[in-house]
N, CA, C and O of each residue as an XYZ file, in Angstrom:
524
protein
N     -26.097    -18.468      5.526
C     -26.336    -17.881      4.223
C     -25.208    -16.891      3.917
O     -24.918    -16.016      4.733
N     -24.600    -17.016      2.802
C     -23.417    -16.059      2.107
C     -24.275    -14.513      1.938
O     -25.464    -14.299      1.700
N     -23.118    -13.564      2.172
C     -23.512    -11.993      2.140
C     -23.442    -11.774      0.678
O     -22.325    -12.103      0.280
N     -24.110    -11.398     -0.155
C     -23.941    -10.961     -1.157
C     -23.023    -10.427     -1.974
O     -22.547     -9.500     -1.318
N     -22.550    -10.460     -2.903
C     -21.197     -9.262     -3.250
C     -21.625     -7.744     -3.215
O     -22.789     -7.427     -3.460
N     -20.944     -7.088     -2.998
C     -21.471     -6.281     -2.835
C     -20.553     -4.912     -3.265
O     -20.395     -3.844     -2.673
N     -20.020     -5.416     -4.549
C     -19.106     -4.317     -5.437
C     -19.155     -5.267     -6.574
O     -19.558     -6.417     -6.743
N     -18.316     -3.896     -7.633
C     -18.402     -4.579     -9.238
C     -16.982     -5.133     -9.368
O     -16.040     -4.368     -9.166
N     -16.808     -6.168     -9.630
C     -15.244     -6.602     -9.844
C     -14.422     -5.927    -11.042
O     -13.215     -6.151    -11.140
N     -15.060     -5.136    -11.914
C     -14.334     -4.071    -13.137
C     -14.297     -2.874    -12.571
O     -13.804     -1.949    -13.216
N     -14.937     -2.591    -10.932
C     -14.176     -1.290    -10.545
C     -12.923     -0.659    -10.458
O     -12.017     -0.970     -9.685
N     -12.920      0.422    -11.458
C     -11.496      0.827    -11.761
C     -10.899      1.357     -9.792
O      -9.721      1.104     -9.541
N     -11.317      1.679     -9.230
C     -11.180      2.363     -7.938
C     -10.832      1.242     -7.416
O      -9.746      1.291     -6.838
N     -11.473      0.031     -7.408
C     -11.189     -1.299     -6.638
C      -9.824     -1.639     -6.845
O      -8.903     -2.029     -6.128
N     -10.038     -1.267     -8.514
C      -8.617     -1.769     -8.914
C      -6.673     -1.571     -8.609
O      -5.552     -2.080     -8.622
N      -7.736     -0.112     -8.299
C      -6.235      0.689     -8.002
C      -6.123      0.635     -6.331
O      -5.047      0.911     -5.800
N      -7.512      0.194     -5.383
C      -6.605     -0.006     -3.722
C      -6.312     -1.313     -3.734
O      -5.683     -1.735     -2.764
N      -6.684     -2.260     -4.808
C      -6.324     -4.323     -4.609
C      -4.799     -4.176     -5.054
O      -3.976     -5.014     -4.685
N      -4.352     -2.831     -6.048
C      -2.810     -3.087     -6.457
C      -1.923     -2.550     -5.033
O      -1.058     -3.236     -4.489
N      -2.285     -1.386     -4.649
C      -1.870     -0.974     -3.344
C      -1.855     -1.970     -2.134
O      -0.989     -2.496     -1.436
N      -2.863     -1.977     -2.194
C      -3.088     -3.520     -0.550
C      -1.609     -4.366     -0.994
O      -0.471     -4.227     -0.546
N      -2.105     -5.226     -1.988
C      -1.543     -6.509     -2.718
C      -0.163     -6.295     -2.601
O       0.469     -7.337     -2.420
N       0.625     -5.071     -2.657
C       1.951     -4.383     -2.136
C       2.900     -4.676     -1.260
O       4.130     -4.647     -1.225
N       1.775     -5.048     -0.365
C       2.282     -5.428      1.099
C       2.730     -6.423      1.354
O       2.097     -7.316      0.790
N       4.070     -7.029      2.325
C       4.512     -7.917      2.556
C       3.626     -9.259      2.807
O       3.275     -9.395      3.979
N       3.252    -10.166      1.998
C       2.605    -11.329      2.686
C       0.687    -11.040      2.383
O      -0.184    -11.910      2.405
N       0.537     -9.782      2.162
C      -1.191     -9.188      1.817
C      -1.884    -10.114      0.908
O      -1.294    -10.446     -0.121
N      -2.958    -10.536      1.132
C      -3.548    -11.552     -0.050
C      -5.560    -10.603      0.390
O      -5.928     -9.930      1.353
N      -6.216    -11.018     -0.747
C      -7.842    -10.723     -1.074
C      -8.164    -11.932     -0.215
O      -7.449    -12.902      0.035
N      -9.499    -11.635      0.213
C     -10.887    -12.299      0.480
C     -12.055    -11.404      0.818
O     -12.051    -10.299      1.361
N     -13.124    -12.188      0.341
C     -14.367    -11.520      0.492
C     -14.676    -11.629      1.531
O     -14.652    -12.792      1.934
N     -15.066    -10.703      2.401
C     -15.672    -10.735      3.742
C     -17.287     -9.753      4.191
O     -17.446     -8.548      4.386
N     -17.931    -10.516      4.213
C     -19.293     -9.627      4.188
C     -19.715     -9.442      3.269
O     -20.801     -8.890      3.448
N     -19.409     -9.642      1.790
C     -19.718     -9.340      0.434
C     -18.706     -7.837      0.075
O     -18.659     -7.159     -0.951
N     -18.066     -7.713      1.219
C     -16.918     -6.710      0.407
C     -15.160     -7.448      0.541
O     -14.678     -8.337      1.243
N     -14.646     -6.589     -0.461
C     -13.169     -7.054     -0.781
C     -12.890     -6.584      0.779
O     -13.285     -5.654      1.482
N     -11.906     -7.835      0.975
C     -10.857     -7.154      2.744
C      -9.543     -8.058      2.262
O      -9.352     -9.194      1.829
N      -8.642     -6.724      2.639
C      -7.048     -6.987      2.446
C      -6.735     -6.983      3.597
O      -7.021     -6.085      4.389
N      -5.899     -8.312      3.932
C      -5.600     -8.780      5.189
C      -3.547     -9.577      5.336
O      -2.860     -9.952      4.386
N      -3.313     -9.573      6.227
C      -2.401    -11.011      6.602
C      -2.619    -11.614      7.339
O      -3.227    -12.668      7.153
N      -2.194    -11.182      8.568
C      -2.633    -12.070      9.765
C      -4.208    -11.836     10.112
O      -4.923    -12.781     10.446
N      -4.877     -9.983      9.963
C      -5.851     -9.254     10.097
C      -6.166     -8.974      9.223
O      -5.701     -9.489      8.206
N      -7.166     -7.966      9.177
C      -7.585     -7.682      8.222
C      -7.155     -5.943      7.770
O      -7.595     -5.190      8.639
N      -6.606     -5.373      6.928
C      -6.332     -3.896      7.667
C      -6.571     -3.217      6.357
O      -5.874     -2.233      6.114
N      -7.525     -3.631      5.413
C      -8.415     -2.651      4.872
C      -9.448     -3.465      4.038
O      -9.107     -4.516      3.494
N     -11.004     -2.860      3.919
C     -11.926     -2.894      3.212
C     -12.128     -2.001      2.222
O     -12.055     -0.782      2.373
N     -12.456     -2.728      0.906
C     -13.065     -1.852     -0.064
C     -14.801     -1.445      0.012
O     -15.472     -2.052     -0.823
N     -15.426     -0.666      0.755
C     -16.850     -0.337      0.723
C     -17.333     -0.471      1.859
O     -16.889     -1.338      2.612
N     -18.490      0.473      2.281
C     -18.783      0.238      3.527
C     -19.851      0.632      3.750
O     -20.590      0.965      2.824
N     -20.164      0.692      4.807
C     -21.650      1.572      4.813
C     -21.458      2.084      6.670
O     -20.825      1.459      7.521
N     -22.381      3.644      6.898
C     -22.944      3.701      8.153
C     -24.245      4.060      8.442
O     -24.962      4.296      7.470
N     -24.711      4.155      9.529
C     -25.860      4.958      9.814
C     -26.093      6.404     10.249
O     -25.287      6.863     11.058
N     -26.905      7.039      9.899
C     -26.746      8.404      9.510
C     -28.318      8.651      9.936
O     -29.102      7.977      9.267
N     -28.847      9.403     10.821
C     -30.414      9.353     11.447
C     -31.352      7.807     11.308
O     -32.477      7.822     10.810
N     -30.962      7.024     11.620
C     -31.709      5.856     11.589
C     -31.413      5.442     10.061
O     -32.148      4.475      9.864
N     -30.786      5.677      9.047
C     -30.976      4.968      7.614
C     -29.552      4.761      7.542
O     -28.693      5.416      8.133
N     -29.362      3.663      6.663
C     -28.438      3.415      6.359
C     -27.463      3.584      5.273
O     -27.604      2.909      4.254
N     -26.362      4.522      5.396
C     -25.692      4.857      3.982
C     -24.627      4.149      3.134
O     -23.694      3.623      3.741
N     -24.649      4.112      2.416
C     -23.896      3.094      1.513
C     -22.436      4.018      1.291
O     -22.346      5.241      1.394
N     -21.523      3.214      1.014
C     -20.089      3.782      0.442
C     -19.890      3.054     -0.266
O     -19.345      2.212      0.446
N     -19.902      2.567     -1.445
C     -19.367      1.677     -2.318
C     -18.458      1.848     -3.004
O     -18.051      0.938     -3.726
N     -17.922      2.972     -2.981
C     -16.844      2.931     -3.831
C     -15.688      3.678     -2.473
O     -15.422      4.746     -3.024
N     -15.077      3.702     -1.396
C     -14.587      3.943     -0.208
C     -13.835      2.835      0.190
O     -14.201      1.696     -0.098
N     -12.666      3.097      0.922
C     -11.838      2.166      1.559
C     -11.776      2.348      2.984
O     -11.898      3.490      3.428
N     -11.613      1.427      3.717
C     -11.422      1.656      5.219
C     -10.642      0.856      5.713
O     -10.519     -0.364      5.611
N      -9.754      2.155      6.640
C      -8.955      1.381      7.403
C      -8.536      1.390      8.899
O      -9.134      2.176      9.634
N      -7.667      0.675      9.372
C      -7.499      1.065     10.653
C      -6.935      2.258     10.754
O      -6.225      2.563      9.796
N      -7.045      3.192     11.792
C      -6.106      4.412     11.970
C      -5.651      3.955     13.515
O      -6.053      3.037     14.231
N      -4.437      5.199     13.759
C      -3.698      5.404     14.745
C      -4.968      6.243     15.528
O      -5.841      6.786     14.851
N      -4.981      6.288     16.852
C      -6.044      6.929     17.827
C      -5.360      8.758     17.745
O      -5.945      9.794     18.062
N      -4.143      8.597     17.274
C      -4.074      9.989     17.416
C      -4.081     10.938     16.041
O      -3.947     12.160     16.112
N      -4.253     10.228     14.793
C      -5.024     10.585     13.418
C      -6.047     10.710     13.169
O      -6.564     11.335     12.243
N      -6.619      9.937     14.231
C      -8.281      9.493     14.047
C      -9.252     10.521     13.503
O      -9.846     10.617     12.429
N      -9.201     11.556     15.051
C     -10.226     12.496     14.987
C     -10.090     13.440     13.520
O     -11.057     14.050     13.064
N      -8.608     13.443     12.819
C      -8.470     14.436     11.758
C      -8.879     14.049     10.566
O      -9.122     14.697      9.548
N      -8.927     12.947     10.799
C      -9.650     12.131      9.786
C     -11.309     12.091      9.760
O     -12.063     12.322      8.815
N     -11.608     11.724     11.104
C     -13.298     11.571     10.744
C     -13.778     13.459     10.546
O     -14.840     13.770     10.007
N     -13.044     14.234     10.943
C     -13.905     15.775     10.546
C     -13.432     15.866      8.978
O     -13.662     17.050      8.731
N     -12.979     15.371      7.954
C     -12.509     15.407      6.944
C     -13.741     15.460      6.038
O     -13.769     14.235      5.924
N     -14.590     15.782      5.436
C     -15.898     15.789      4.900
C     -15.593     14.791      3.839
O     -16.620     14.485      3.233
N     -14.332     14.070      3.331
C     -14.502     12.883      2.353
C     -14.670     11.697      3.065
O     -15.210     10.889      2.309
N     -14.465     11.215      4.154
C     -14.239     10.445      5.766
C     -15.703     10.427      6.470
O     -16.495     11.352      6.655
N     -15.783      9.028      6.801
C     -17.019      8.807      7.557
C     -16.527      7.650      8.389
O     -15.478      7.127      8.014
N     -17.182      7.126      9.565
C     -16.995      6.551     10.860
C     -17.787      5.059     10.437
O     -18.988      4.975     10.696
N     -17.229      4.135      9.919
C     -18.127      2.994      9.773
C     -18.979      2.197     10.939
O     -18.749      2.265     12.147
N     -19.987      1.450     10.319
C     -20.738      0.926     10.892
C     -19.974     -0.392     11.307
O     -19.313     -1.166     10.615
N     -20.375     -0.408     13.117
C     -19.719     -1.362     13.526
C     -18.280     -1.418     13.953
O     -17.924     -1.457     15.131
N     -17.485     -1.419     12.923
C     -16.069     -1.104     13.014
C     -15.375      0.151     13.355
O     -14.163      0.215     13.560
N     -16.353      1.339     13.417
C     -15.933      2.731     13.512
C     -15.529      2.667     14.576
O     -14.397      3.143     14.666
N     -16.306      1.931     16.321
C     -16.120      2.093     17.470
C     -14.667      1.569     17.657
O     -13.942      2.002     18.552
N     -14.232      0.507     16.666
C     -12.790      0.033     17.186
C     -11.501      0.792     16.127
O     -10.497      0.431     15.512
N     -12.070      1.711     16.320
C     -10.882      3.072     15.076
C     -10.970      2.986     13.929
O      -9.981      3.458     13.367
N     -11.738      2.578     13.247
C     -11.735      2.354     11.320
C     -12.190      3.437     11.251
O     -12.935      3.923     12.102
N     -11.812      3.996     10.215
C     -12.727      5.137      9.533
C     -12.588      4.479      7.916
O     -12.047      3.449      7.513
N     -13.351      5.593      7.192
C     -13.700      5.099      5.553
C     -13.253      6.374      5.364
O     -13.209      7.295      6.181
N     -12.883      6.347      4.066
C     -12.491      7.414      2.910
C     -13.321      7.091      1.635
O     -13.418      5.889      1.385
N     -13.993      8.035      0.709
C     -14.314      8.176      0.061
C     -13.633      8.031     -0.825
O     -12.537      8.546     -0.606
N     -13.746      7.325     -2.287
C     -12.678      7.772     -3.564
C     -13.988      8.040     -4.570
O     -15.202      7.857     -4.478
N     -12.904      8.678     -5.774
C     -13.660      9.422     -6.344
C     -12.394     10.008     -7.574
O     -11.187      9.937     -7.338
N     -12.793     10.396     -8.464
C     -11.962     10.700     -9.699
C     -10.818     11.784     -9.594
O     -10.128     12.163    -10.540
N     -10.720     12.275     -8.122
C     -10.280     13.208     -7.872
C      -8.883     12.946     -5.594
O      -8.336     13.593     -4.701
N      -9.214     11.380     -6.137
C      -8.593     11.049     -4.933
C      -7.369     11.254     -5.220
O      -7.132     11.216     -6.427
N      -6.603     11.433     -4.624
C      -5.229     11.376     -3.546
C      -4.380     10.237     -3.623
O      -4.028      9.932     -2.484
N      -3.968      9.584     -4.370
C      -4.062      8.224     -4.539
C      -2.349      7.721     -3.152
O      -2.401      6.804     -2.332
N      -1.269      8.549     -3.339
C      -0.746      8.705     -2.126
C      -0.780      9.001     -0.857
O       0.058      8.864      0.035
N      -1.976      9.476     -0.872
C      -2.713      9.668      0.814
C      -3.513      8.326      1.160
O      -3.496      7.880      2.307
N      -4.189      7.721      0.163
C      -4.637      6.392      0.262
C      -3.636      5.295      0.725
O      -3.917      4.600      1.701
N      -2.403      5.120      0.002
C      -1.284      4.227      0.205
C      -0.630      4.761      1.813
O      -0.179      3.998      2.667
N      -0.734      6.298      1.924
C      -0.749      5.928      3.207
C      -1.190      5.448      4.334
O      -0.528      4.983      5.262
N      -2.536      5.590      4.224
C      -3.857      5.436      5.236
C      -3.449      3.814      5.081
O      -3.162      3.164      6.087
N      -3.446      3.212      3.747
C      -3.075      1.411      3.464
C      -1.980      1.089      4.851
O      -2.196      0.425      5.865
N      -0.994      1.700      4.506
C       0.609      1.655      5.043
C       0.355      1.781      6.301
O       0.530      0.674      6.811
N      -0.095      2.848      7.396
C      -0.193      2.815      8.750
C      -1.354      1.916      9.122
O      -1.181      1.339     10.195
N      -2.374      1.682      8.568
C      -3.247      0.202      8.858
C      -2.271     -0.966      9.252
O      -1.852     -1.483     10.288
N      -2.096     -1.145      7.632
C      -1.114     -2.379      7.672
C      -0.335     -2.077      8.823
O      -0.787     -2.644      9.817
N       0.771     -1.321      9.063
C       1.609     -0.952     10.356
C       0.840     -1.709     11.448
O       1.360     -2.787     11.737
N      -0.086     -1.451     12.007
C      -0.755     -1.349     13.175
C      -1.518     -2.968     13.037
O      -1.816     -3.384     14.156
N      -1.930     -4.059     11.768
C      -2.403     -5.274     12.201
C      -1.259     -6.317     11.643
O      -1.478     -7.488     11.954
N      -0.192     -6.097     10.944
C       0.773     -6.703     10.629
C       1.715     -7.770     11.145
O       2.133     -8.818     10.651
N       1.909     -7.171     12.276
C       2.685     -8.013     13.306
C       4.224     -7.415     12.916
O       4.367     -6.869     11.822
N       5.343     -7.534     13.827
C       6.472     -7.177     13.689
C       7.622     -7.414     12.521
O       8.171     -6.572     11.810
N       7.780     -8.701     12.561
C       7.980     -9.243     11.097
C       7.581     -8.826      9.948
O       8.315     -8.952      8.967
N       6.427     -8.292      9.863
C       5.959     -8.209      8.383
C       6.102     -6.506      8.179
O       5.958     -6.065      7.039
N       6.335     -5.736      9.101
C       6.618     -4.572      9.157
C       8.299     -4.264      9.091
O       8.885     -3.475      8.350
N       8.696     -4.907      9.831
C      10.488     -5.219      9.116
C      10.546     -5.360      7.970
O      11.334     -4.668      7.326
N       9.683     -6.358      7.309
C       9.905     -6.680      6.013
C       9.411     -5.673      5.080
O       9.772     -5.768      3.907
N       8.560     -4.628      5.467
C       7.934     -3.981      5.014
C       9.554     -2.492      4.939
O      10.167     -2.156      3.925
N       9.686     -2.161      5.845
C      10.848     -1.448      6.192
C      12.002     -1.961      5.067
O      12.430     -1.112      4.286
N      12.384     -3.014      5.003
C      13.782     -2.866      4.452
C      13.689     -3.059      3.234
O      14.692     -3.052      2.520
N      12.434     -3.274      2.747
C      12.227     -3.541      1.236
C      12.269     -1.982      0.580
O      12.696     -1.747     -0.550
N      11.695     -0.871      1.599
C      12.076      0.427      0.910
C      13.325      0.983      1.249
O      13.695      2.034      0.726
């Protein structure tokens, strides 16, 4: 059985991390779980997420997540916009919150060292000499 969608496709927020992702050397969309995941070879960011929080489960729907470096990690999850996803948190993802008031270059970075880290070598060269 297919996961539901599970975002609005006229999200302006969606809109602006699918132009960022989409950036990337070789980056293409698919739905995975009923949320957007920007991938190449991997996958190295989701739009929406959810964790658990005393036994219930919290929604992020409008949040991106990505891989981090193990030594960003922790500065990231004490960040009160930042939460530890479900499932994926244990293998370094964290989520970021967006919101009318995001960072939109701190996002492209969090995009950028993901990507770095599931890319593969090639696509990070390519990523390199294009700037």
């Amino acid at each position: 059985m297919a996961h539901p969608l599970m975002f609005d496709a006229a999200d302006p927020l969606l809109a602006r991390v699918r132009e960022l992702a989409l950036a990337f050397p070789d980056a293409a969309e698919k739905i995975s779980h009923g949320h957007p995941a920007f991938f190449t070879t991997k996958v190295f960011a989701y739009y929406g997420g959810s964790q658990r929080v005393d036994g219930a489960w919290v929604q992020h729907e409008h949040s991106v997540m990505v891989l981090t470096d193990p030594t960003e990690r922790q500065a990231l999850v004490e960040d009160d916009r930042c939460y530890v996803p479900a499932y994926l948190g244990v293998s370094g993802w964290v989520g970021l919150e967006l919101d009318e008031r995001t960072d939109w270059a701190e996002v492209g970075e969090l995009l950028d060292a993901s990507y770095r880290l599931t890319a593969g070598p090639r696509r990070v060269a390519r990523l390199d000499a294009a700037r």
